[in-house]
C-alpha positions as CSV (number, residue, x, y, z in Angstrom):
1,X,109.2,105.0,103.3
2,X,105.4,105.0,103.4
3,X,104.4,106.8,100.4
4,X,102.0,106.4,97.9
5,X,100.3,108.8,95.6
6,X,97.6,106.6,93.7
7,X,94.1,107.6,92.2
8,X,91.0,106.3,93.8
9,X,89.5,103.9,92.5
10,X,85.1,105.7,91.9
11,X,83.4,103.1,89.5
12,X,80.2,104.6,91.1
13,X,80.6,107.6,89.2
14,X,80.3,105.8,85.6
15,X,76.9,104.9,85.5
16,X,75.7,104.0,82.5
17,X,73.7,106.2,80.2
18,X,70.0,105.8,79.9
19,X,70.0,106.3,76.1
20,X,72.6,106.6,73.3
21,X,75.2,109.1,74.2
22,X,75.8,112.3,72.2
23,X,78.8,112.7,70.6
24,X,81.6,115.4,71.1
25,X,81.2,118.4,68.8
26,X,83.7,119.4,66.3
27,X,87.8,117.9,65.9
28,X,89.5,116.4,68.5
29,X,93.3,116.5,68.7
30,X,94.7,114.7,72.2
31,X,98.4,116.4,72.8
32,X,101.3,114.5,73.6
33,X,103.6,116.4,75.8
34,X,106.5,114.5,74.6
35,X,108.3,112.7,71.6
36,X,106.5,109.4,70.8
37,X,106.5,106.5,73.1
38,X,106.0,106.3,77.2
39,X,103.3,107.1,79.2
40,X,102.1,110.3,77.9
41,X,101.8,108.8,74.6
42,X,100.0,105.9,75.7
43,X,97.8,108.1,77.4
44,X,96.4,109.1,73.9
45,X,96.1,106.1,72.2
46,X,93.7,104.7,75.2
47,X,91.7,108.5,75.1
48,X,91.2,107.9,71.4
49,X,90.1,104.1,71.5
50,X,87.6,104.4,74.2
51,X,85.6,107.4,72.6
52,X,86.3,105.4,69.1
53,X,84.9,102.4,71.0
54,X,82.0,104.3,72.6
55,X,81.0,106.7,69.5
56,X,81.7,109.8,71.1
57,X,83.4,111.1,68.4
58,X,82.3,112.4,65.0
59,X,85.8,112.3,63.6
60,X,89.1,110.4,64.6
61,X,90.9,112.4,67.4
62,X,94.5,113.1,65.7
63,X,97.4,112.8,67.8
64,X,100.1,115.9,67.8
65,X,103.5,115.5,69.8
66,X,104.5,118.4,71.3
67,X,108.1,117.6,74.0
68,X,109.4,119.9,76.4
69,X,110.6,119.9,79.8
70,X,108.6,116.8,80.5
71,X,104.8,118.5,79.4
72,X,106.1,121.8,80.6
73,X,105.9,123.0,76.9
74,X,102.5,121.9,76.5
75,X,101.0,123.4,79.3
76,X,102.4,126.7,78.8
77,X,101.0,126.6,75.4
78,X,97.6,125.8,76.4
79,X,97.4,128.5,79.0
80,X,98.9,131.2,76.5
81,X,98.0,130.1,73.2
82,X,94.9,127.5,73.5
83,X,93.3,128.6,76.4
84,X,89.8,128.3,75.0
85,X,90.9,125.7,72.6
86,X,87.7,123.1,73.4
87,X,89.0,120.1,71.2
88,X,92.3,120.1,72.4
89,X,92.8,117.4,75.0
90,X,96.4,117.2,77.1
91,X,97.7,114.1,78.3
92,X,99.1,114.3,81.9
93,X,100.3,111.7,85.0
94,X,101.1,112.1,88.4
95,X,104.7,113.1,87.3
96,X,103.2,116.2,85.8
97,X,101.4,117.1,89.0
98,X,104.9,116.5,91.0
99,X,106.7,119.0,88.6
100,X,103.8,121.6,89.1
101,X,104.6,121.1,92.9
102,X,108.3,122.4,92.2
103,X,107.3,125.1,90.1
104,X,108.5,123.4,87.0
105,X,105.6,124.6,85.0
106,X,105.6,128.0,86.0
107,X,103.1,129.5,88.4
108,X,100.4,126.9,89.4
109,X,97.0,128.1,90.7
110,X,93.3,126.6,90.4
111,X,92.0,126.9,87.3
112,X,95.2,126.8,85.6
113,X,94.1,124.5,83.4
114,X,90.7,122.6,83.4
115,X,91.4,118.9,84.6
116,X,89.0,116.4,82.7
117,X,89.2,112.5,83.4
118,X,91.5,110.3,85.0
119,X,91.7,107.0,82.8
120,X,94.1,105.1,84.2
121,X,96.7,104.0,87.2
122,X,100.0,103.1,86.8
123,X,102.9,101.8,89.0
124,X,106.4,102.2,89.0
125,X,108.9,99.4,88.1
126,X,112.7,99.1,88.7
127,X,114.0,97.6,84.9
128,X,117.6,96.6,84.2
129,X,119.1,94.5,81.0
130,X,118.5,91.0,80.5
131,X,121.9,90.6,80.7
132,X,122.2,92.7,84.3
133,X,124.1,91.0,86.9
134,X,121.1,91.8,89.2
135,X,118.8,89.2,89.3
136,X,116.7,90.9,92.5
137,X,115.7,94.0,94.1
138,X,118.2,93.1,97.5
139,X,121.1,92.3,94.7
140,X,120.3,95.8,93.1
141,X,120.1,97.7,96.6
142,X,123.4,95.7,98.0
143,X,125.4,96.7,95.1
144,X,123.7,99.9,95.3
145,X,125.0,100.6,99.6
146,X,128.6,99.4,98.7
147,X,129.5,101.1,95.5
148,X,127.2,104.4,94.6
149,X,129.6,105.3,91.8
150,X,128.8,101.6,90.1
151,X,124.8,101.5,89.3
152,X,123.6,104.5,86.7
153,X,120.0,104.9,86.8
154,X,118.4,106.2,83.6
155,X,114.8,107.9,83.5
156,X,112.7,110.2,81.7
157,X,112.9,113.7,83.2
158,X,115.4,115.5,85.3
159,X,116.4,115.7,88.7
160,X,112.8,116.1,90.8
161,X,110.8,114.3,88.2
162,X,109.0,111.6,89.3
163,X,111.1,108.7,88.1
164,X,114.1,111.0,89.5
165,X,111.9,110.4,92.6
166,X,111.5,106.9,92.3
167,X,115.2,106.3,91.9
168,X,115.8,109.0,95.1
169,X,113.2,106.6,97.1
170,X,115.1,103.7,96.1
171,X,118.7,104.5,97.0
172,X,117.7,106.6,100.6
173,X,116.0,102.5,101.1
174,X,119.3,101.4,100.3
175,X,120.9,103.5,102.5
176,X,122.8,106.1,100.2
177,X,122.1,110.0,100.2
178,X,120.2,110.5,97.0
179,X,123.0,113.4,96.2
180,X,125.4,110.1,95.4
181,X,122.8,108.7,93.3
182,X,124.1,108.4,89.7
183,X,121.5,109.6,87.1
184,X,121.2,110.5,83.6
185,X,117.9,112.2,82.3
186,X,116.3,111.8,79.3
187,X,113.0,113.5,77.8
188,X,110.5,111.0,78.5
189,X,110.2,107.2,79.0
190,X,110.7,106.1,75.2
191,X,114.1,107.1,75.5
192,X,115.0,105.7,79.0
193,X,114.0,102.3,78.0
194,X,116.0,103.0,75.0
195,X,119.3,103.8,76.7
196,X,118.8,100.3,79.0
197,X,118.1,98.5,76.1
198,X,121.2,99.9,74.7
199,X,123.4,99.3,77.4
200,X,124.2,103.2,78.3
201,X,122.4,103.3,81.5
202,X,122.3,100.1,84.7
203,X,118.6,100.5,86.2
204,X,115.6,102.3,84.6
205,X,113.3,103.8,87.0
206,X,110.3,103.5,85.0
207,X,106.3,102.6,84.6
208,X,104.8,99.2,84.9
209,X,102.5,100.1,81.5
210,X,105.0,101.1,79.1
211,X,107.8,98.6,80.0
212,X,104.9,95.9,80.4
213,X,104.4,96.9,76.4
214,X,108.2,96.9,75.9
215,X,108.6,93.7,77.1
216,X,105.2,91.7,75.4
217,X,107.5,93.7,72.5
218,X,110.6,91.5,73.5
219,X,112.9,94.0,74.9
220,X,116.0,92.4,76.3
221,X,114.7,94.0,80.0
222,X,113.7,92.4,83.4
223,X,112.1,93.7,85.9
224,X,113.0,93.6,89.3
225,X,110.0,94.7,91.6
226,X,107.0,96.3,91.2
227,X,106.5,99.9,93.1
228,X,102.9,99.1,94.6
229,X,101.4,97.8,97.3
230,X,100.3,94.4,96.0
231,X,101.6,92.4,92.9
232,X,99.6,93.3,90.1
233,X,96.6,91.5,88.8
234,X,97.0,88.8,86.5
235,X,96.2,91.3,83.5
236,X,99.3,92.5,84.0
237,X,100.9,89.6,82.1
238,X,104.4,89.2,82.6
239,X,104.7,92.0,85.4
240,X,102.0,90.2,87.2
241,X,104.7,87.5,88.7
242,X,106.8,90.3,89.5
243,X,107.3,90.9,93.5
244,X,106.9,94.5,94.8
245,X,109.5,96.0,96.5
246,X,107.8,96.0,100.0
247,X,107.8,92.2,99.5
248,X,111.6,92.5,99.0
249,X,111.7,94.4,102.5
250,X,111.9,97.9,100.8
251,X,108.5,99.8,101.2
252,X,108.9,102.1,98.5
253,X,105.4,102.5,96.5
254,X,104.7,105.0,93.8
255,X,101.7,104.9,92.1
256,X,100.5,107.3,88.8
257,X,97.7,108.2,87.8
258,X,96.9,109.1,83.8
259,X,94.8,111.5,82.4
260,X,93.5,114.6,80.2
261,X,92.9,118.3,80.8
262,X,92.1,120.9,78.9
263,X,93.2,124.7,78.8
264,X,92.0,127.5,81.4
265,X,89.5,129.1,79.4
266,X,87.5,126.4,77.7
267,X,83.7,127.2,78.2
268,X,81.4,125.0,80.6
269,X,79.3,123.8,78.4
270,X,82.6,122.4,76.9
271,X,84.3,121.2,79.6
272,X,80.8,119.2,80.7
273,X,80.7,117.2,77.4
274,X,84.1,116.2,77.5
275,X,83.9,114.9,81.4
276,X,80.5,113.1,80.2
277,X,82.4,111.9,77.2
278,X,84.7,110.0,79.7
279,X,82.1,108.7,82.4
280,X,80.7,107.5,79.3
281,X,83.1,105.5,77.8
282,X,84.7,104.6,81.1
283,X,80.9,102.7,81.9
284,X,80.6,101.2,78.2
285,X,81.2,97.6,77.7
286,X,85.0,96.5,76.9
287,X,86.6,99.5,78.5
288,X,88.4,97.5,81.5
289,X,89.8,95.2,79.1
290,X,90.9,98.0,76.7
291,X,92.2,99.7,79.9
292,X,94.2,96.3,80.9
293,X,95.4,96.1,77.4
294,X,97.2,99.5,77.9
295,X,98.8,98.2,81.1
296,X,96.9,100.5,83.5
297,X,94.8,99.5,86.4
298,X,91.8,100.9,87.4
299,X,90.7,104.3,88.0
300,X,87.4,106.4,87.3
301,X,88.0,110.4,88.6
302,X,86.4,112.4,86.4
303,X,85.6,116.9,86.8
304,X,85.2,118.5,90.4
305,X,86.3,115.0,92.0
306,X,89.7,114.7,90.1
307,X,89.9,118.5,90.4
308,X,89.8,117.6,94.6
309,X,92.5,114.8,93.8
310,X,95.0,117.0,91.8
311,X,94.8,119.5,94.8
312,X,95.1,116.7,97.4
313,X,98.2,115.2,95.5
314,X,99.4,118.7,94.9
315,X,100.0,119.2,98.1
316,X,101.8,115.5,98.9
317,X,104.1,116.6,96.1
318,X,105.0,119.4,97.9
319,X,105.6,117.8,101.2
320,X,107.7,115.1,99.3
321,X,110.1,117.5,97.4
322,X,110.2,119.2,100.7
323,X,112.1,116.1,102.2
324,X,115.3,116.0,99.2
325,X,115.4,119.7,99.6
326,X,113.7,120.4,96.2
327,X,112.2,123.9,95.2
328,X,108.7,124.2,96.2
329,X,105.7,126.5,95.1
């Protein structure tokens, strides 16, 4: 299966500022569109420390959690209740753009919401217990071909999300119609890692950043390939020994992308500041290794250009859902 959906990679659009950077006007909140922990979450607390880092802000950006149907709840809000809201920042990843493919979030057209910066890229991982029987990807997958009924994979978000997707990916490598594919869905990532942790579900189809954090954490997890298309870098720490499933003769790949938007009706003028805000602090000194620290890899699309990529990716989303036999708008 050759697919990947990854952000590009456009360090020439952070150049860095001639003079001291202006800060962003008035509060900041960034909105988590789920309950603490995972990738949305995450997403925050790197927004937050690179403007902190970079001075951008007059005051502290405060965090608000606000879970729903995997950011579906959040992005309604902020097209009916905070359209013009100009200090409220939205986290989002490449499994939001997949549910906005599907028509999860309602109807989906440009300029539904105002896409900011892209901070970030992810990968997935396959996780199971330290105490799994699987010791490797082609132990997984065999077990997987002879016995559907006996591997339970546990992710955040339901059937069509993007680690739904991943796990799809994975069993049509194996061999078995994703419609035997045992799954249990939970709302977000936090609570996936959770339920493997605890023993109630076999594989977690999850994200290389926030189980890399789990495990520097000493989660009783191991992980058993990497969804890219090289091993990560040695930043990675632990994951960066971890071989990708293409390497283990499955060519599955997901990538994710993480970043902000804001809502439809925020003013230009606003909009402009916070998309400077990021190419600022994206170009200021220590960002790549507070990036790394967060368990993401590099990424740099910023306004018009990462409008072009949600559009692009939009469309892949589309084509993929397509293939299980998933709604589509």
């Amino acid at each position: 299966m050759k697919r990947l959906i990854a952000c590009c990679t456009a360090a020439s659009l952070l150049a860095a500022p001639a003079a001291a950077p202006a800060q962003v006007a008035g509060p900041a909140e960034c909105i988590v569109p789920a309950k603490p922990g995972g990738g949305f979450d995450a997403t925050c607390k790197l927004a937050q420390a690179m403007l902190a880092d970079a001075k951008l802000l007059k005051q502290p950006m405060k965090t608000t959690y606000l879970p729903g149907g995997i950011g579906a709840v959040a992005y309604n809000v902020m097209q009916q209740q905070r359209p013009a809201d100009a200090g409220a920042l939205v986290a989002f990843s490449s499994g939001s753009l997949l549910n906005i493919a599907q028509g999860k979030f309602g109807r989906y057209v440009p300029g539904s919401v105002r896409w900011v910066a892209a901070i970030g890229t992810d990968y997935g991982v396959i996780a199971v217990h330290r105490k799994s029987p699987y010791d490797t990807l082609p132990q997984l997958m065999a077990a997987l071909k002879a016995n559907p009924n006996s591997v339970v994979f546990g992710a955040g978000g339901t059937i069509g999300s993007q680690d739904w997707m991943k796990a799809a990916l994975l069993a049509r490598a194996a061999g078995v119609g994703h419609r035997l594919m045992r799954f249990v869905a939970f709302e977000g990532g936090g609570e996936a890692l959770s339920a493997l942790e605890g023993g109630h579900v076999h594989v977690l189809a999850g994200d290389a950043a926030e189980v890399g954090q789990q495990l520097a954490a000493g989660a009783p997890i191991k992980v058993l390939a990497v969804l890219s298309d090289r091993r990560l870098a040695a930043g990675a720490g632990r994951l960066a020994d971890v071989p990708t499933a293409r390497e283990q003769g499955y060519d599955v790949r997901w990538a994710i992308v993480r970043g902000l938007y804001l809502g439809p009706k925020v003013s230009e003028a606003a909009y402009r500041e916070w998309v400077e805000a990021f190419e600022k602090a994206m170009a200021a000194p220590g960002f790549a290794a507070r990036r790394a620290a967060a368990g993401l890899h590099p990424s740099g699309l910023t306004g018009p250009e990462l409008q072009a990529f949600v559009e692009r990716s939009l469309g892949e989303y589309r084509a993929l859902a397509a293939e299980f036999g998933l709604p589509v708008r």
